[in-house]
N, C-alpha and C positions, 0 to 999 in steps of 0.2 A: 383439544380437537379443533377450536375453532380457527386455527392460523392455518387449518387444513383448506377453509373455505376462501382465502386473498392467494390473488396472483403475487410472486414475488418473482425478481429476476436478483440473481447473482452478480453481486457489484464487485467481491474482491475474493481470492483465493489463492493462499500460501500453502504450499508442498514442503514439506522438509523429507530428507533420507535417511533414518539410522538402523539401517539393517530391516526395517521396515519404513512405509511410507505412513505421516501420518500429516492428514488433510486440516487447515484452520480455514471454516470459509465466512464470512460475510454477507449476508442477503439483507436486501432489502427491499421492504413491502411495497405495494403500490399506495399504500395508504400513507408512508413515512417509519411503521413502524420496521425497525433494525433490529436484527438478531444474529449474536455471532455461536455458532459448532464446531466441536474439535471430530474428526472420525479419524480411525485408527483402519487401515485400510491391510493390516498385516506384512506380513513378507513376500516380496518380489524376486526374481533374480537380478544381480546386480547387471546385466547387459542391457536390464529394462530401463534404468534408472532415467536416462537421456531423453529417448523416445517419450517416456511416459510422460515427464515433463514437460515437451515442447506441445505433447497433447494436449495438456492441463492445461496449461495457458493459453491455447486455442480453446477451450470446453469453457473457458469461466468468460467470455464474450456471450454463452449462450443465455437464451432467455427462457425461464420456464413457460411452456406454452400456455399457461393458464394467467399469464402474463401480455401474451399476443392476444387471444383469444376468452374473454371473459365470463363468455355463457358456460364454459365446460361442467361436469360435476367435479364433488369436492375431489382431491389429491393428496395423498399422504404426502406431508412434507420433512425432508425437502426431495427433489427429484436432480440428483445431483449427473454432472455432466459425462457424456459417452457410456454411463450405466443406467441411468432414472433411477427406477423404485427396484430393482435387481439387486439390491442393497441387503432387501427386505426378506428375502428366500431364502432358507438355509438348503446344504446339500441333500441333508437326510429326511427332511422332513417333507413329506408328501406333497406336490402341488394343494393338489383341494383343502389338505388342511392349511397350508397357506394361506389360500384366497378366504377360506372360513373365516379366521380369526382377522384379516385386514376388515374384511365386511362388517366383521360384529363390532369392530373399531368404529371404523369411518363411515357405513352408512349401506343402504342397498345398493346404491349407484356410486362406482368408484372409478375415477379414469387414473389411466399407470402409464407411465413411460418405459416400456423394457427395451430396456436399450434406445435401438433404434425404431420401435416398433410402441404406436401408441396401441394400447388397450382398454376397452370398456367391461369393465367387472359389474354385473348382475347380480345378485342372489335373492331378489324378489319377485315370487310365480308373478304375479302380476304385473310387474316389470319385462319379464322376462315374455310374459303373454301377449301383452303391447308389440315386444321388439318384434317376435315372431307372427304378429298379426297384422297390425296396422301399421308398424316399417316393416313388413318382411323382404320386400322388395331390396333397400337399404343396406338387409343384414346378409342379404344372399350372397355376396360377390366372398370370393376367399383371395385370401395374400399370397402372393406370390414369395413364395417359398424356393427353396434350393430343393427341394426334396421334389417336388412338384414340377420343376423345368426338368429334370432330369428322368425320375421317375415317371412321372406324368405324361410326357414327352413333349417335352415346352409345353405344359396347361393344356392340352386339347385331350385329357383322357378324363371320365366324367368326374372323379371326385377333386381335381386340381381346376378344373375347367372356369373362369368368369363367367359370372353367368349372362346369357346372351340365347341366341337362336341356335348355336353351335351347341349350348350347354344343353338346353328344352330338347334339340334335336335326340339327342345322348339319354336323355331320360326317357324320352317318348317311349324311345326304340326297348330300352330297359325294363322299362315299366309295363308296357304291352305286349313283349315280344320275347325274351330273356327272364323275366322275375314275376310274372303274371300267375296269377292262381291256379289256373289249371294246370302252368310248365312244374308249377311248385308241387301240386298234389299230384303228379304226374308220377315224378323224381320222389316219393316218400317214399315206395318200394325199396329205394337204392339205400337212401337213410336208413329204413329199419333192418336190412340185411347185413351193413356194414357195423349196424350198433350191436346185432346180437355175431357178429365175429369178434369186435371188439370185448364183448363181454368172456366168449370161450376163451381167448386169448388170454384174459385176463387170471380168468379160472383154472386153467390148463398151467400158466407160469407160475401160480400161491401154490397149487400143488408139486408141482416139481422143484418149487426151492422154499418150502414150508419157512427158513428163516431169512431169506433174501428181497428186500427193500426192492418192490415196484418202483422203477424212475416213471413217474405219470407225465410227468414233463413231456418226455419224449411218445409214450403209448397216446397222448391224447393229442401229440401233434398228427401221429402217426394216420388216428382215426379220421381226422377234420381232413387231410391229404388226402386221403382215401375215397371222402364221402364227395368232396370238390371235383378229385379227376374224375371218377367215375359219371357225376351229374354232366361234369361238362366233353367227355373223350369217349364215356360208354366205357371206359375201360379200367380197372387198376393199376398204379403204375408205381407198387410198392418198392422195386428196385430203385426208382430215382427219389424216392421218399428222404433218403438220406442227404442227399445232392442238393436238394430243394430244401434242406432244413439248413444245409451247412450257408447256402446265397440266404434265408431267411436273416438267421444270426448273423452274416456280414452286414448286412439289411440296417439293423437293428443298431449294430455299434455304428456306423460308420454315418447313421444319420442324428444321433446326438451331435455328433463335430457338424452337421450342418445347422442346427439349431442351433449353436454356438455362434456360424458364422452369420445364421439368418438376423439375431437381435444386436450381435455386435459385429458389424462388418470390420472395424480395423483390426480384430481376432485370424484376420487371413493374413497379415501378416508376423503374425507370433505365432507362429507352431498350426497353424491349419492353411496354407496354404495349397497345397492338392485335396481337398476335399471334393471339389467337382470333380476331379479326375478318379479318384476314389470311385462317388460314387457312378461314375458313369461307366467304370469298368464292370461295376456289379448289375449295371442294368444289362451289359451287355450279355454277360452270362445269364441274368435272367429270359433276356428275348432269345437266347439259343436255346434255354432249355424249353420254353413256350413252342416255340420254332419245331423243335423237334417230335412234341407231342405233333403240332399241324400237320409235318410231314408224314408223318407215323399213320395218322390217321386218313391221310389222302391215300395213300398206297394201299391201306385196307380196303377203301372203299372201289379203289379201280380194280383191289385181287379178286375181291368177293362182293363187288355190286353194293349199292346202296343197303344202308343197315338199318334193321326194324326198325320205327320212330327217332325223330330227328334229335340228334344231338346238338349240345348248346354251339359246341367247335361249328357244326354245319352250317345253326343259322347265323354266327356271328363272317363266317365265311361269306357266305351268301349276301349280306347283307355291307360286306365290305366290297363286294363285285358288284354290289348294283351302285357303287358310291353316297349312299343315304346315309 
């Protein structure tokens, strides 16, 4: 473990091709000491072979940053080039158990290069109580992510947001106005009505199909849809239940391929090149389907006048026409 704690930079690295790629590299320490690894990078397609190459030989110029920068925490080595420690992660195997066993490795405090995206790994309350206390400032700001300009809408929606007077603005209003105690105990009537339909529903199907498999998957998306529109439109709006599950699961795959291109941006050119376009079609369909609730509910309110107690659609409305 202790060659984990010296900067090295990558002085030489030979690629060979046979039907897989397999890496001989070179490093050397800032101290003098030299260390040579073989890694076996598996199978490629053969149209990659070129490309991949002229990469690699651009990538072994790089320098590990702990190399540049000497204060950093320790680094699992070595952090090799347009991947870093992405080396380290198998498919099937959970993130957190991941980061668990690097931790019990290398230390409470770990920095990682994913890809293109450096990382600080924690796994000390106490460390982690620091970050969050005396830098919380420091640790506040989020990355600008592909999910986030799109979804987000270029960063100005609050969970994508930097933080700044725009972000506090977005919480104030949140926090006081939207998500406040009294709108929350307010809204419990709504929760507990839709959890005992939930429950008949559940009772009513075991009885009618005594040996047929509840999909919960689906019944318990079904309830949280439920319990959401109603808090926020007043209304249920179980017909578009399906619609809004089918954009969720578009949601879902199509933002892995951004994660993909977020840590490794030269990924947009092997096989994810429309990913923003992807998901910007899915946002679109998401702001229609939103849209159409709005409208829905503006027309109610000019058929039938203003309705008992404020719905969250009104004051976010409202709150969108005074420009705050």
């Amino acid at each position: 473990m202790a060659h984990t704690l010296y900067p090295f930079e990558c002085r030489q690295a030979k690629l060979t091709y046979a039907g897989k790629f397999l890496v001989d590299i070179y490093f050397q320490y800032a101290d003098g000491a030299p260390i040579r690894e073989k890694f076996n990078f598996g199978h490629f397609p053969v149209s990659l072979k070129s490309p991949l190459r002229i990469l690699w030989k651009k990538g072994c110029e790089w320098r590990s940053p702990a190399f540049e920068l000497q204060n950093l925490p320790p680094t699992p080595f070595p952090s090799l080039p347009f991947i870093g420690h992405l080396y380290l992660f198998r498919a099937k195997e959970p993130l957190h158990r991941a980061f668990s066993k690097l931790s019990k490795r290398y230390g409470p405090v770990i920095f990682l290069q994913l890809g293109s995206r450096r990382t600080l790994l924690v796994s000390s309350t106490l460390i982690a109580e620091e970050c969050f206390t005396k830098n919380d400032i420091i640790f506040a700001n989020r990355p600008n992510l592909l999910n986030g300009k799109v979804f987000g809408d270029n960063y100005t929606s609050l969970p994508w947001s930097p933080y700044g007077d725009h972000w506090r603005n977005l919480r104030r209003i949140s926090s006081l106005h939207l998500l406040s105690s009294h709108r929350i105990q307010t809204s419990s009537s709504i929760r507990s009505d839709e959890s005992r339909i939930f429950i008949r529903k559940l009772i009513q199907f075991t009885n009618d199909n005594p040996k047929k498999a509840v999909n919960m998957k689906w019944v318990l998306f079904e309830f949280v849809f439920n319990v959401i529109t109603t808090m926020i439109a007043g209304k249920n709006y179980k017909i578009d239940a399906e619609i809004f599950q089918e954009i969720v699961t578009e949601m879902s795959r199509v933002t892995m391929e951004a994660n993909v291109v977020d840590f490794l941006p030269l990924m947009k050119w092997f096989g994810f090149k429309n990913t923003e376009k992807k998901l910007g079609l899915i946002q679109m369909k998401r702001d229609k389907f939103v849209q159409n609730i709005i409208e829905e509910h503006r027309r109610i309110e000019l058929e039938e006048g203003k309705c008992k107690g404020e719905k969250y659609i009104t004051s976010i409305a409202r709150f969108a026409e005074r420009g705050t």
